[in-house]
C-alpha positions as CSV (number, residue, x, y, z in Angstrom):
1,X,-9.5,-23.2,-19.1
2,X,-10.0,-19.8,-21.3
3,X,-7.5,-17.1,-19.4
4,X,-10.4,-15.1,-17.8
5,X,-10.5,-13.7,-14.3
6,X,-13.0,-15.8,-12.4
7,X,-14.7,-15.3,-9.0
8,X,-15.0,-19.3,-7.9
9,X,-16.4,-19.2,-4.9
10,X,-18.1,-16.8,-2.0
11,X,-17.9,-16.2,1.6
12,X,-14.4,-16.6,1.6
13,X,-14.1,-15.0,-1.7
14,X,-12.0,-17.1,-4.1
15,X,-10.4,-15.5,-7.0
16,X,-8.6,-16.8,-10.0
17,X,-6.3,-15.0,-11.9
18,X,-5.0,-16.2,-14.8
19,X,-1.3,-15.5,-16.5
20,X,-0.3,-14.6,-19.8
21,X,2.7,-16.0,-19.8
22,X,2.9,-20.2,-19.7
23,X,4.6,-21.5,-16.1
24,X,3.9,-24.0,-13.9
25,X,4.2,-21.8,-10.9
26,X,0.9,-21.3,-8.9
27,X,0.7,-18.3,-6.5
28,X,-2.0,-18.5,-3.6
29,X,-2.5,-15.0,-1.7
30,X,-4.5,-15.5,1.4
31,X,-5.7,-12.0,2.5
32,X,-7.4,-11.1,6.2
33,X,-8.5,-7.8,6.0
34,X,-8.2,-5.5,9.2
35,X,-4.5,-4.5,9.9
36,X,-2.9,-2.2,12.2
37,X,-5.0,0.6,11.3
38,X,-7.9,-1.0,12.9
39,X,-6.4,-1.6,16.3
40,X,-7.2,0.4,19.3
41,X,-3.9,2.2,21.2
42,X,-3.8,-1.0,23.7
43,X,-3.3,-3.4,20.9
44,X,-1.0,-1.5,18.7
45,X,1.7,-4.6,17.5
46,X,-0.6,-7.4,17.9
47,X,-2.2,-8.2,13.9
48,X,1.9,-7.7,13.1
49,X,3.1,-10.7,16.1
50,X,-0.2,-12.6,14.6
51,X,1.2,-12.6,11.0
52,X,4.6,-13.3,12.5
53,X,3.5,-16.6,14.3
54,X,1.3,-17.7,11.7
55,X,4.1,-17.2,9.0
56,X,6.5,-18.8,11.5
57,X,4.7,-21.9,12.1
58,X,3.7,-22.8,8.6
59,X,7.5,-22.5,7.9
60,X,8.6,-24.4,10.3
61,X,6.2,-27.4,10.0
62,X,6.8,-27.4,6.1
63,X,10.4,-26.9,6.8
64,X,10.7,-24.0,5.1
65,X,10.8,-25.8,1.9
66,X,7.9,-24.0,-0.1
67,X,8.7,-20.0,-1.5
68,X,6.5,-18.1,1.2
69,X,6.4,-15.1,2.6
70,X,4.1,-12.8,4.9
71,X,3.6,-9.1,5.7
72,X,1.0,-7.1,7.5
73,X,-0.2,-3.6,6.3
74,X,-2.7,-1.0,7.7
75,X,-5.8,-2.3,6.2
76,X,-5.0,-6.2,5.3
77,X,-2.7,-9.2,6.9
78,X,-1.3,-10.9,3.3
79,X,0.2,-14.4,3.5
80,X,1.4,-16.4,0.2
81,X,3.3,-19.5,-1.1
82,X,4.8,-20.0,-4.5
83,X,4.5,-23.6,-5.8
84,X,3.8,-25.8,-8.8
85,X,0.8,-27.5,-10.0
86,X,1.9,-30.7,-9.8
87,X,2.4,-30.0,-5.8
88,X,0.3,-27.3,-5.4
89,X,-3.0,-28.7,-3.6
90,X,-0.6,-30.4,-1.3
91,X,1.0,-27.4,-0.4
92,X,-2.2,-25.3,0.1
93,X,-3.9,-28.0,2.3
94,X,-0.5,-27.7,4.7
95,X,-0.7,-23.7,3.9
96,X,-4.8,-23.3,4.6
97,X,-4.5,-25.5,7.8
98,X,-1.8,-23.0,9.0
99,X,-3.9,-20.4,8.2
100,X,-7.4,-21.2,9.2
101,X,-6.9,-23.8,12.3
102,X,-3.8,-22.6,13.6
103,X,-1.9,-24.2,16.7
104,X,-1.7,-21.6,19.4
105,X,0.2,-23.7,21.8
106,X,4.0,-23.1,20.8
107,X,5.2,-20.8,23.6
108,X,8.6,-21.3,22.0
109,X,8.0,-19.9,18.5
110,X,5.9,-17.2,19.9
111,X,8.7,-15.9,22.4
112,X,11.2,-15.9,19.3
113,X,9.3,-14.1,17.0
114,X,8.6,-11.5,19.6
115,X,11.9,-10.2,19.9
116,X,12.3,-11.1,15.7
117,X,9.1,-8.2,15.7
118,X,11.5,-5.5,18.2
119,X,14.2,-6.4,16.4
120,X,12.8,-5.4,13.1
121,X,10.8,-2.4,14.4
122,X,14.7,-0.9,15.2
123,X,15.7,-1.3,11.9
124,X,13.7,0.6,10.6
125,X,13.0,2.9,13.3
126,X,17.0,3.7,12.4
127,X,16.8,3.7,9.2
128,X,16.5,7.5,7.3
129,X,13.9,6.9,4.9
130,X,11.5,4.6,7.0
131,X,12.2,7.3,10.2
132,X,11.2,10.3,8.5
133,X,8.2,8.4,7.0
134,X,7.2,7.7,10.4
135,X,8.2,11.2,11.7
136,X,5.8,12.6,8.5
137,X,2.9,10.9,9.7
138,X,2.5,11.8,13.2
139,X,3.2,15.6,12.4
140,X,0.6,15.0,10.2
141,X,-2.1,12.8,11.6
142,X,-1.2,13.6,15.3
143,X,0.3,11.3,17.7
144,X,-2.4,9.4,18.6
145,X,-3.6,8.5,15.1
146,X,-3.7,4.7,14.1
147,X,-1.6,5.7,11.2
148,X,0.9,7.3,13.7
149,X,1.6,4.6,16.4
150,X,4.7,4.7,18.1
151,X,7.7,2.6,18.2
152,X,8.1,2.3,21.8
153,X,4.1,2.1,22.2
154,X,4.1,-1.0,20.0
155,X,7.1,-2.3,21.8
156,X,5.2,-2.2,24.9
157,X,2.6,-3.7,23.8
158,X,4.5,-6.6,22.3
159,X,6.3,-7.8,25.1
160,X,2.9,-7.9,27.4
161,X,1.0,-9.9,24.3
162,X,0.2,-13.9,24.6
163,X,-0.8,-16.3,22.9
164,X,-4.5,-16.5,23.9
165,X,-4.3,-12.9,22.9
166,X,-3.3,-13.6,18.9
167,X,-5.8,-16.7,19.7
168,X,-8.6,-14.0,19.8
169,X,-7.4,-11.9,17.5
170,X,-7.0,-14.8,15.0
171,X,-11.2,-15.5,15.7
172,X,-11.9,-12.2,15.1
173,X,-10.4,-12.1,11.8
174,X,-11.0,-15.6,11.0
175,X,-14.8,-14.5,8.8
176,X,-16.3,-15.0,5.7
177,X,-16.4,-11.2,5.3
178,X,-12.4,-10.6,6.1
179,X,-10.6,-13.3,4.1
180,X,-9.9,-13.4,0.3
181,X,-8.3,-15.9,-1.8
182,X,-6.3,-15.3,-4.5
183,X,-4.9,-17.9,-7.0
184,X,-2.6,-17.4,-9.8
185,X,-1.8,-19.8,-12.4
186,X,-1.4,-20.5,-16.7
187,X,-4.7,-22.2,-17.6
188,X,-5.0,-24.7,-15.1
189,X,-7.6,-27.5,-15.5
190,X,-11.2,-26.7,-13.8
191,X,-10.9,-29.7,-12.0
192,X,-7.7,-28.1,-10.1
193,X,-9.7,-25.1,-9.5
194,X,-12.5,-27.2,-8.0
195,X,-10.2,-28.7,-5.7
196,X,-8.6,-25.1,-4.5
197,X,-12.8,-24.6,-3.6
198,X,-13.3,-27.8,-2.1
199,X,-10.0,-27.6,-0.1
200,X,-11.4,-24.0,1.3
201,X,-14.9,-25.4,1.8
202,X,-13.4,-27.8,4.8
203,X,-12.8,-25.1,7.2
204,X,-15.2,-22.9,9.3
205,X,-15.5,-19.5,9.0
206,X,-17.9,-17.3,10.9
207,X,-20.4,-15.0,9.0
208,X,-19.8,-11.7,9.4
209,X,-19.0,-8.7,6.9
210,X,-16.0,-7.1,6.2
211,X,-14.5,-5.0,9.1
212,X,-15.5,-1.6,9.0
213,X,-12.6,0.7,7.9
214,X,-13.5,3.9,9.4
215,X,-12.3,6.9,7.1
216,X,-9.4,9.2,8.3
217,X,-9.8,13.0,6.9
218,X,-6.5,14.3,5.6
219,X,-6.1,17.4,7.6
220,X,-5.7,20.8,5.8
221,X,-3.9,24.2,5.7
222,X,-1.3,22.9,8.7
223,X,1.8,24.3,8.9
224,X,4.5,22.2,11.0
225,X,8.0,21.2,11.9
226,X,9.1,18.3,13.4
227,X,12.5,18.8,15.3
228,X,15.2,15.6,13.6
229,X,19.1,16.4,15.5
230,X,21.9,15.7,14.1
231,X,20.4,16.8,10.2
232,X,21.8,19.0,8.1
233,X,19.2,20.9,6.2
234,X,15.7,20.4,5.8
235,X,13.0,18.2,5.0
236,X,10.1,20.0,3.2
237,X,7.3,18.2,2.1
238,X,3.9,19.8,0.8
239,X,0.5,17.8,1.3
240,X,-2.4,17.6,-0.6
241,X,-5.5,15.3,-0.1
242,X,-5.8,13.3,-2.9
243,X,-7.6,9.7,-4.0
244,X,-8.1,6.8,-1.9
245,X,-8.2,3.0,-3.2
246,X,-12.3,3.1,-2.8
247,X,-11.8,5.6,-5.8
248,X,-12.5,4.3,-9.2
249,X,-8.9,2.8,-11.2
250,X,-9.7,5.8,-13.6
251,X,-9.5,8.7,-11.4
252,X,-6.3,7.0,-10.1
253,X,-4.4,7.2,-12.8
254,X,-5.2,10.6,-14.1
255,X,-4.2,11.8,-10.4
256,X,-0.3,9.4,-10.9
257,X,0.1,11.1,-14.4
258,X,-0.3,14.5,-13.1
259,X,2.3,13.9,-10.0
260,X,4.8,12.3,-12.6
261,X,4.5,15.2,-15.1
262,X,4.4,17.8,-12.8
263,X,7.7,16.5,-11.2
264,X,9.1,14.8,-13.6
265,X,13.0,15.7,-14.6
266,X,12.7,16.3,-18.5
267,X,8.6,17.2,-18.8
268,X,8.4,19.5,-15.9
269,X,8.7,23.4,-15.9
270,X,8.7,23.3,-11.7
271,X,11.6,21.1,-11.9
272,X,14.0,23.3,-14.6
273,X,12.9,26.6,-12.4
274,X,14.2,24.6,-8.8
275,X,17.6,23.7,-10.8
276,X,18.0,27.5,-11.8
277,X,17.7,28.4,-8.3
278,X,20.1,25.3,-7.0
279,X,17.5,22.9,-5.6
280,X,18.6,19.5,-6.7
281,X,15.0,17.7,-7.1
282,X,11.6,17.8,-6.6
283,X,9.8,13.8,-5.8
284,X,6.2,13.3,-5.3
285,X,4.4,10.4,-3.5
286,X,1.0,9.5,-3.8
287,X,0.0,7.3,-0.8
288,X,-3.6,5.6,-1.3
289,X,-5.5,3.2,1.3
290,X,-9.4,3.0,1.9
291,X,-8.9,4.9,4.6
292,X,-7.1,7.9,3.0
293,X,-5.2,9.2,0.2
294,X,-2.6,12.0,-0.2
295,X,-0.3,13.6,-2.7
296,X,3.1,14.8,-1.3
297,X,5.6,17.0,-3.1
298,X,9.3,16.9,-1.1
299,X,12.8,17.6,-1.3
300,X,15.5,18.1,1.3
301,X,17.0,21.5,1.5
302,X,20.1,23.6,2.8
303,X,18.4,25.7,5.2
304,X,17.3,29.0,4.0
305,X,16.1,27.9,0.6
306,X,13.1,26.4,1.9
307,X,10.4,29.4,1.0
308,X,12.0,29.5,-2.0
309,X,11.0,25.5,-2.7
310,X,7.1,26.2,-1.2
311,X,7.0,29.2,-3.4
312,X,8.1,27.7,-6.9
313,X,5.9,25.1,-6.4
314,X,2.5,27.4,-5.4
315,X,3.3,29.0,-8.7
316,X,3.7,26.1,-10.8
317,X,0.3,24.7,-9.6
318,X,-1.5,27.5,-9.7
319,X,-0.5,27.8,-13.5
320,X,-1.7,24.6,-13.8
321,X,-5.2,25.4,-12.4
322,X,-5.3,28.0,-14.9
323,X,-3.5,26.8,-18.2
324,X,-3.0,23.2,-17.3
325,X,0.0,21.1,-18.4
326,X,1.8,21.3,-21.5
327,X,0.1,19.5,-24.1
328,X,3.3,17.7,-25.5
329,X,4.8,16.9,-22.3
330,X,1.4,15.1,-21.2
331,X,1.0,14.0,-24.3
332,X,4.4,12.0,-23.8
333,X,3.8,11.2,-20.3
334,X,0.5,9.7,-21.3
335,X,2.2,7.4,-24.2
336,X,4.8,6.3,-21.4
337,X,1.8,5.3,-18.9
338,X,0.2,2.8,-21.9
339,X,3.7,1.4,-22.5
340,X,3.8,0.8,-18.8
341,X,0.8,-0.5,-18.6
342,X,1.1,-2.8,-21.3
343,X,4.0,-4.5,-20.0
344,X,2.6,-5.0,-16.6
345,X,-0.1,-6.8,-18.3
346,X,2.3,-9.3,-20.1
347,X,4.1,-9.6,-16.6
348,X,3.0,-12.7,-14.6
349,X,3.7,-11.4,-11.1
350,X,2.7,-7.4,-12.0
351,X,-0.7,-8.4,-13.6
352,X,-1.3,-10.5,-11.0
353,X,-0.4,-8.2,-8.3
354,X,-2.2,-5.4,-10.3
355,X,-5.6,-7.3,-10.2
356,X,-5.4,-8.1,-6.4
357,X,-5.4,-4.5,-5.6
358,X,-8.3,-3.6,-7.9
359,X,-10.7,-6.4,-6.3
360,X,-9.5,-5.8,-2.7
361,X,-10.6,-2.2,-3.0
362,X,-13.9,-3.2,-4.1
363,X,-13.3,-2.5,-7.8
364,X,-13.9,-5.1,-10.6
365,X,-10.7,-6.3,-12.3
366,X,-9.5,-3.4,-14.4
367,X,-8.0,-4.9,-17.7
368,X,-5.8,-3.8,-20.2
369,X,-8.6,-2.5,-22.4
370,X,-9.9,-0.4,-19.5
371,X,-6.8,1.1,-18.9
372,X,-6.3,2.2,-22.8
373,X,-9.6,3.5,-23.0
374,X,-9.3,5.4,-19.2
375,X,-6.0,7.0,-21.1
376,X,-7.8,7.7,-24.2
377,X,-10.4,10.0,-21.9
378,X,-7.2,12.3,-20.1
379,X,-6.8,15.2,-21.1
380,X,-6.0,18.6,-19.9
381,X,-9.2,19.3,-18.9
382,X,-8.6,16.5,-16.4
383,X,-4.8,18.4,-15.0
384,X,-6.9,21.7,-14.6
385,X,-9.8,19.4,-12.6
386,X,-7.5,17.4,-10.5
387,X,-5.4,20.7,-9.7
388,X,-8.3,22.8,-8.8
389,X,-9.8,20.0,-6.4
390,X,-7.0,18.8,-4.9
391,X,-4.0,21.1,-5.3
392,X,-5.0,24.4,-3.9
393,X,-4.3,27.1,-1.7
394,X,-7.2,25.8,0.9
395,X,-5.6,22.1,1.1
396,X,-2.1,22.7,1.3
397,X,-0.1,21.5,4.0
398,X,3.2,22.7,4.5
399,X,5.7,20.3,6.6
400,X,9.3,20.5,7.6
401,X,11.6,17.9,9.3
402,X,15.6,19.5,10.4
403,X,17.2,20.0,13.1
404,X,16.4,24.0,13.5
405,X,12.5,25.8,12.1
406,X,12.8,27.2,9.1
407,X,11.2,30.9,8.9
408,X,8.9,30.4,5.8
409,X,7.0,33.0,4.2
């Protein structure tokens, strides 16, 4: 079997993805798309307890014996073993009948992984980074945005879920449309690949498309603080709209080089001019989904220096706008993305991973080749586009996070 990416099979969509380096290992991704951004205020919590009890019963009744693991995202439930190919068809059957005809009868499991769900969502509702985060996205989406749920709302809602309610849930998701199959392997025989398909063909699936994401605007011009006691200083963070996943791989890329350049400790002007004026570090953060995409530039602050930050950073993108980056600073930045690139194609798990996002955002596979030539095409012409669109005056959001609001000018 040539190492080609090949679509094996529709309605579920089965994908194989083949590894440049030899192994035995096999990787099977089983993807439901529709995640919590999809669910109304009343079922906030309930795709996450799905994935939980699912996850949990496959581990127990294999006895936790095969690699696995689970995790639920706004847009897509992702479920996945690790195995060989000696063992691997064996393995999948136990996995896809976990998956696809689940048991929704174990009151036991289900009451566990309940408080295993509350249990996590304190963690990280008192952890810094994954707080803030959290904090960041309500001041910016609003409070009752999907992207902005509550802790305590989905708390609530946990505790008052069933098991006939992940029961319907589970049917809802359970389409031709929503689920994708993703198998990874070094050039496995076609007649293991027709058994992956003929394993998948043994379950029912309604027809139905993919669920409608519905787009979420990223708003524009706001200026906010969030009140955070017991902080010294304070968070700024400056928001830009930027791409979203439906964008094309190309466009993508030339928006990540610009962020990394424009921020980036040895190539970027911005960042010597915040050091002169005692601001330890400017970090940027693109965050894509279907539904949106944003640029962020932050920092954390002593209080006071916080128009001082915003201002610097105007000024450096509006030079940009005008004269765009330098040339031998993208230049070098570019050279560093190939060599990247490059070795996440050479990387079984990265190239793997790499390809899943392209064709789950409705993108054909975008190969090494593809990537060298997208490079090939940026250019500063492409800096003084993507500045001008994206990161001006008109779109800029300006958010703080402290204890005490910061007078900016």
């Amino acid at each position: 079997m040539s190492g080609v990416i090949k679509k094996l099979a529709n309605a579920p969509d089965i994908y194989f993805i083949p590894f440049p380096t030899k192994t035995d290992e096999v990787y099977i991704d089983v993807y439901f798309r529709g995640g919590m951004y999809d669910e109304p205020k009343k079922d906030a919590g309930l795709t996450h307890t799905l994935e939980h009890y699912l996850w949990t019963m496959f581990g127990e009744k294999v006895n936790y014996s095969i690699e696995t693991n689970a995790q639920v995202s706004g847009e897509a439930s992702r479920f996945y073993i690790e195995t060989t190919q000696h063992k691997a068809i064996a393995h999948m059957q136990a996995f896809f009948n976990s998956l696809f005809t689940p048991d929704f009868t174990n009151q036991d499991v289900f009451n566990r992984e309940r408080l295993t769900i509350i249990n996590e969502l304190n963690t990280a509702f008192n952890d810094t980074e994954d707080r803030l985060h959290y904090i960041f996205r309500r001041t910016l989406f609003g409070e009752e945005s999907p992207v902005a749920r509550s802790f305590e709302e989905e708390v609530r809602n946990i505790k008052k879920f069933s098991l006939q309610t992940c029961a319907r849930k589970h049917e809802e998701l359970l389409s031709s449309g929503n689920i994708v199959i993703f198998i990874g392997a070094y050039l496995p025989s076609q007649k293991f690949l027709n058994e992956i398909v003929n394993l998948v063909k043994r379950y029912h699936f309604s027809v139905s498309p993919e669920t409608n994401h519905k787009k979420l605007a990223v708003p524009k011009r706001l200026v906010k603080h969030a009140t955070l006691a017991g902080r010294r200083g304070t968070y700024v963070y400056l928001v830009y709209p930027g791409y979203t996943l439906d964008d094309v791989p190309e466009k993508r890329i030339a928006q990540s080089i610009f962020s990394q350049t424009f921020t980036h400790i040895s190539n970027s002007e911005v960042f010597k001019k915040l050091r002169e004026r005692g601001i330890y570090s400017i970090s940027y953060r693109n965050n894509m989904c279907r539904r949106f995409g944003l640029t962020m530039f932050f920092t954390h602050l002593e209080t006071g220096k916080e128009t001082e930050f915003v201002s610097i950073v105007r000024k450096g993108l509006k030079k940009i706008q005008k004269d765009g980056l330098n040339p031998e600073r993208l230049k070098e930045r570019i050279k560093q993305a190939r060599q990247d690139i490059e070795r996440r194609w050479k990387d079984n798990d990265k190239r793997y991973g790499d390809i899943i996002d392209d064709i789950l955002n409705g993108h054909s596979a975008f190969t090494l080749n593809d990537s060298k030539k997208c490079l090939e095409k940026i250019d500063n012409n492409h800096m003084k586009k993507i500045a001008k669109e994206f990161f001006n005056e008109k779109n800029m959001n300006t958010l703080t996070i402290g204890a005490r609001k910061p007078k900016l000018k």
